[in-house]
C-alpha positions as CSV (number, residue, x, y, z in Angstrom):
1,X,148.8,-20.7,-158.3
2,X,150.2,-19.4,-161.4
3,X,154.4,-20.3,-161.9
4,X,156.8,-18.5,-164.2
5,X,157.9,-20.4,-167.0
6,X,161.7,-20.3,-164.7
7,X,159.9,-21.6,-161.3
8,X,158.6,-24.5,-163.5
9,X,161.6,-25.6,-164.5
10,X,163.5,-25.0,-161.1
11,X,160.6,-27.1,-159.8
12,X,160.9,-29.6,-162.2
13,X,164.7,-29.9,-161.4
14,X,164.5,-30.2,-158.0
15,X,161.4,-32.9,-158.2
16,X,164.2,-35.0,-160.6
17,X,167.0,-34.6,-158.2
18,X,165.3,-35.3,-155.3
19,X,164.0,-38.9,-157.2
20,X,167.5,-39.4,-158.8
21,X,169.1,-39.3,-155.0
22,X,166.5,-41.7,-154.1
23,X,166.0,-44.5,-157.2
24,X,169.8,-44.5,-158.6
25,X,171.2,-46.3,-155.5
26,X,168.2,-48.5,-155.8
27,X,169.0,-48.9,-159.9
28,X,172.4,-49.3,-159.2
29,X,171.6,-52.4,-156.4
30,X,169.0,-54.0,-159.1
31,X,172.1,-54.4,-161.7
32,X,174.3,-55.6,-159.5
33,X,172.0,-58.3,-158.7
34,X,172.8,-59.6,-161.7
35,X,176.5,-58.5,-162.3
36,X,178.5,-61.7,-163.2
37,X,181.7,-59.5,-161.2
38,X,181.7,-60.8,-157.7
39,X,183.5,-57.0,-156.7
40,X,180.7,-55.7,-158.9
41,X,182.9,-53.7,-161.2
42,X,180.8,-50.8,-162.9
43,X,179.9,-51.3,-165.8
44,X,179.2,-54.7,-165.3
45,X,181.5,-56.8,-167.6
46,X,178.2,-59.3,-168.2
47,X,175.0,-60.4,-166.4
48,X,174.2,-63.8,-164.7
49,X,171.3,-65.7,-162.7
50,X,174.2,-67.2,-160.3
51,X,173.6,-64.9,-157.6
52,X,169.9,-65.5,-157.2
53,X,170.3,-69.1,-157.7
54,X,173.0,-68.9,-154.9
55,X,170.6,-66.8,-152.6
56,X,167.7,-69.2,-152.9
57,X,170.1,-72.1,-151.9
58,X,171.1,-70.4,-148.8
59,X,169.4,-72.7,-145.8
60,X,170.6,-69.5,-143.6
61,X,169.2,-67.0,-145.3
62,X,166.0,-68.5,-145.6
63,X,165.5,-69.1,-141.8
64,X,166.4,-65.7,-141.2
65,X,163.5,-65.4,-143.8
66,X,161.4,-67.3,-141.7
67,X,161.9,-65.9,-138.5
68,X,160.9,-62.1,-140.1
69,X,158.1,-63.1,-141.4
70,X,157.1,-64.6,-137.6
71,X,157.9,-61.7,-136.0
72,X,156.4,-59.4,-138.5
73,X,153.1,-61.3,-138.4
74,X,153.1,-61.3,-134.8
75,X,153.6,-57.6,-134.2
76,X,151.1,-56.9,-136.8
77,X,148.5,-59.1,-135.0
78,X,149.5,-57.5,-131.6
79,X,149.4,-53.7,-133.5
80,X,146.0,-54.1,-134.9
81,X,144.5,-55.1,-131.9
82,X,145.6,-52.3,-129.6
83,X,146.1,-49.5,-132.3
84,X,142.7,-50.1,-133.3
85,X,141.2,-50.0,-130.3
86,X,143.4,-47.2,-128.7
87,X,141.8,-45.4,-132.3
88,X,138.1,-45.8,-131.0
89,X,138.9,-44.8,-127.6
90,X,140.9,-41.7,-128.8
91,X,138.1,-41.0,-131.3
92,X,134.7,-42.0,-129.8
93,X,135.3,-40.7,-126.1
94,X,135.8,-37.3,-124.6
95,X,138.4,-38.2,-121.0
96,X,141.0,-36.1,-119.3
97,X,144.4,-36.3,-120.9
98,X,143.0,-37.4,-124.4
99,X,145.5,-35.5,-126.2
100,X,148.3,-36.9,-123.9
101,X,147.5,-40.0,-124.6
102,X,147.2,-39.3,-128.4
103,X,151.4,-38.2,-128.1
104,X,152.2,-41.1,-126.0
105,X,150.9,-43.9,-128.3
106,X,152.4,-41.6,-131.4
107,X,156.3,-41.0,-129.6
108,X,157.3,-45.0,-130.3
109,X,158.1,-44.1,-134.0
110,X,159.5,-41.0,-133.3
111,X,162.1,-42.1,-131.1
112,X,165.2,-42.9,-132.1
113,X,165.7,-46.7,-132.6
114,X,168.4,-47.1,-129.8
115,X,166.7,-45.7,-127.3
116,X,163.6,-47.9,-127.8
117,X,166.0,-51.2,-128.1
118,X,168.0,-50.0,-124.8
119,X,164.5,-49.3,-123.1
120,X,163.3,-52.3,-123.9
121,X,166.6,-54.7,-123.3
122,X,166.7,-53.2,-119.8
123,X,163.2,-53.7,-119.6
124,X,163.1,-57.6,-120.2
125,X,166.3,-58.1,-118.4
126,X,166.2,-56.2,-115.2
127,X,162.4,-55.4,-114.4
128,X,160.8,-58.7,-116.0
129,X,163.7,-60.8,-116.6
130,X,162.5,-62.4,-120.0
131,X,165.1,-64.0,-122.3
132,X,165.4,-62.9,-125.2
133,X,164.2,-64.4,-128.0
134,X,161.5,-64.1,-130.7
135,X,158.3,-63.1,-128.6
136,X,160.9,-59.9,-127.5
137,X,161.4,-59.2,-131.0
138,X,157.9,-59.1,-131.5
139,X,157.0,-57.3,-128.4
140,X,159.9,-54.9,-129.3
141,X,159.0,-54.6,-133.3
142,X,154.9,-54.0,-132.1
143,X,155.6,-50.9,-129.9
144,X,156.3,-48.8,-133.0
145,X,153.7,-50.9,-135.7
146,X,151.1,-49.9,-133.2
147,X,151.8,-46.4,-134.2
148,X,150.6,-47.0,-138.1
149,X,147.7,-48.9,-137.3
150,X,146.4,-46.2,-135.0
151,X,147.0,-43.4,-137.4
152,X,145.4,-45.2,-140.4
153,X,142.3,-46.5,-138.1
154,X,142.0,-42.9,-136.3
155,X,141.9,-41.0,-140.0
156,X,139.5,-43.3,-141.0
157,X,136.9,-43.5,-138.0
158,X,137.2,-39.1,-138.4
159,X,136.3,-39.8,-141.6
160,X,133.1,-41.8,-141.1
161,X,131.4,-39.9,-138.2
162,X,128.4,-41.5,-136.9
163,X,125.5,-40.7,-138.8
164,X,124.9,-44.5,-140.0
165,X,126.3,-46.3,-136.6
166,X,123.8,-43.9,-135.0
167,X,120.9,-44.8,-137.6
168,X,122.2,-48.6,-136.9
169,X,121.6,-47.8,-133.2
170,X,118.2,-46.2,-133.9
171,X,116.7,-49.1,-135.9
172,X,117.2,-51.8,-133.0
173,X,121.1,-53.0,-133.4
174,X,122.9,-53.5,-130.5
175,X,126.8,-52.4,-130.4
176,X,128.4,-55.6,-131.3
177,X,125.6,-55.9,-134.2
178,X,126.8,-52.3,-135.8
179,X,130.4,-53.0,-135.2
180,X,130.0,-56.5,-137.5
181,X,127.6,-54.6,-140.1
182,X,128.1,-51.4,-140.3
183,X,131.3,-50.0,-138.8
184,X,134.0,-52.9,-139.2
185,X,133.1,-53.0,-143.3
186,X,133.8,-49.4,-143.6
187,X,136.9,-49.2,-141.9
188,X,138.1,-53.1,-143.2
189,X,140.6,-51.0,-145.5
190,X,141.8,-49.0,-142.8
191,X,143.1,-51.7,-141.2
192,X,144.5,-53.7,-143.9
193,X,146.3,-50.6,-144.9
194,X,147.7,-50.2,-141.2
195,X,148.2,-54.0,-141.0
196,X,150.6,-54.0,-144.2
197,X,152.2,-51.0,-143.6
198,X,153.1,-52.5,-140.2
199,X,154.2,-55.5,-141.2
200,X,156.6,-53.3,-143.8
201,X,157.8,-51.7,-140.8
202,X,158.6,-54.5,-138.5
203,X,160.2,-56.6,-141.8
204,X,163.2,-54.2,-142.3
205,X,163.8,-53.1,-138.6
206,X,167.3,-54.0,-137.1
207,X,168.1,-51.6,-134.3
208,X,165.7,-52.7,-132.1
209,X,166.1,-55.7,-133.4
210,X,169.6,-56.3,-132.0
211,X,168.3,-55.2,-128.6
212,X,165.8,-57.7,-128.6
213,X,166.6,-60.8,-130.5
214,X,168.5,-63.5,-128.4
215,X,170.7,-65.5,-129.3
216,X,170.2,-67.8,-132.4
217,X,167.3,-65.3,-133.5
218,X,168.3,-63.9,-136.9
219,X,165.8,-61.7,-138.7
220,X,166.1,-61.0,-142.3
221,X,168.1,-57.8,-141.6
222,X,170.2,-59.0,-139.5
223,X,171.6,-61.8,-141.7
224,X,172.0,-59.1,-144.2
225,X,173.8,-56.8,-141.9
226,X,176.3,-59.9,-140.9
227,X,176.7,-61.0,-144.2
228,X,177.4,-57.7,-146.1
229,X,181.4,-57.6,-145.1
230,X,181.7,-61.7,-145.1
231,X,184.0,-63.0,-148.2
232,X,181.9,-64.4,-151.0
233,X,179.0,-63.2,-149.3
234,X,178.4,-59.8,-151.0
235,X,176.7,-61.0,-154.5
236,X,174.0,-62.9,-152.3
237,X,173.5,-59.8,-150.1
238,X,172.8,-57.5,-153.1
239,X,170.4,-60.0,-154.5
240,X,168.5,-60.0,-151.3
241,X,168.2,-56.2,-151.6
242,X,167.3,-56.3,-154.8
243,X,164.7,-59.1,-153.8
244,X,163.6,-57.0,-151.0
245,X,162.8,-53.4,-153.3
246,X,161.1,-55.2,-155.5
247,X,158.8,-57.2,-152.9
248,X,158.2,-54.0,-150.7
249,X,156.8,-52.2,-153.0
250,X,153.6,-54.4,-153.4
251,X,152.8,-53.7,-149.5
252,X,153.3,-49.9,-150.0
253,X,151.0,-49.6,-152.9
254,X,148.1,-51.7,-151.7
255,X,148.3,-49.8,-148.5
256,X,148.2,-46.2,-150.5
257,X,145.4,-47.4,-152.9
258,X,144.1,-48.3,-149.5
259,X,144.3,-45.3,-147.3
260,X,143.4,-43.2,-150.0
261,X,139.6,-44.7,-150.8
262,X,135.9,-43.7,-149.9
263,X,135.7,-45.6,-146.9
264,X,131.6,-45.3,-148.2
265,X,133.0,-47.4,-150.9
266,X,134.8,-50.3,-149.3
């Protein structure tokens, strides 16, 4: 498609604005990480390590640390299992409602985060009467990772057909064989795409969260959210987000590089 020199440039603008609304907040967060002003004056009147040394020393906010990367691990676990199997049933078999079911395992992320912590608070309370605790968070936090790890394994099985499983099949291997030999190597990125992206997910989630989490659970976000307004508190907060854009990027590039490949090739 051929651009006038002026659509270029309008193009070009908009792309610029669009990252500027996006990275300058981030920017701004990454300076004040190291802002020597506890009320983060702007400009910064000088530049210190404190904060981060003060955040590492925090017992608090590592256990709230801790208890993320639990429940992140869990619902990862829990997400690769069914979303990857809810991906081969989708894909591989021909059933009444398959297109239903398709939306109803999809409609977790796209629901509003209340209404999935409500739903699931009355849920634990009133139909199973779980406390609340970590395995809720996890349960809670799984309902919507399931949702990447099915996209990324469904994309990747349409991807792959069934010309070799089939030619597996044809040359004596039973099912579990091919699965091991053929199929699970070529969708291995796949999953480790969905797996990380999933963990992202359920890492910085706080709505549900607060649904689910009893008490004396504190994820991550939470202690954040708790801390933000707390005196004194605020430089360590800011140095946890800085902590955290710089860590979540790794996840969301693997997972990218990941999604993107030849599945022939991995």
């Amino acid at each position: 498609m051929n651009l006038s020199r002026t659509s270029k440039i309008l193009l070009r603008a908009a792309l610029v604005a669009g990252l500027a609304v996006i990275y300058v907040p981030l920017a701004v967060v990454l300076l004040n990480s190291f802002n020597s002003d506890r009320t983060f004056a702007w400009p910064p009147a000088g530049f210190t390590l404190h904060w981060w040394s003060a955040a590492w020393d925090s017992s608090g906010l590592r256990d709230a640390l801790w208890t993320s990367i639990r429940a992140g691990l869990g619902a990862t676990a829990i997400a690769l299992v069914l979303g990857t199997m809810a991906a081969f049933a989708v894909q591989r078999y021909r059933f009444f409602g398959r297109e239903a079911v398709s939306l109803v395992i999809v409609l977790p992320i796209a629901l509003p985060g209340i209404v999935t912590g409500i739903a699931l608070s009355n849920t634990f309370h009133t139909v199973l009467g779980v406390p609340l605790g970590l395995l809720t968070v996890i349960v809670g936090h799984a309902t919507f990772c399931v949702v990447t790890v099915y996209n990324n394994v469904l994309a990747r099985l349409r991807r792959m057909g069934l010309n070799l499983e089939e030619a597996s099949a044809d040359l004596g291997a039973d099912t579990f064989t091919t699965f091991r030999l053929v199929t699970f190597p070529m969708m291995r990125s796949a999953l480790l795409a969905g797996g990380l992206l999933a963990f992202a997910l359920s890492f910085d989630e706080i709505i549900v969260t607060t649904f689910t989490a009893g008490a004396g659970v504190r994820t991550l976000p939470i202690w954040i959210f708790e801390n933000l307004f707390r005196p004194n508190q605020a430089p360590v907060v800011n140095v946890v987000a800085a902590a955290l854009i710089l860590v979540s990027v790794i996840p969301i590039y693997i997972a990218q590089r990941l999604s993107g490949g030849d599945p022939h090739t991995h």
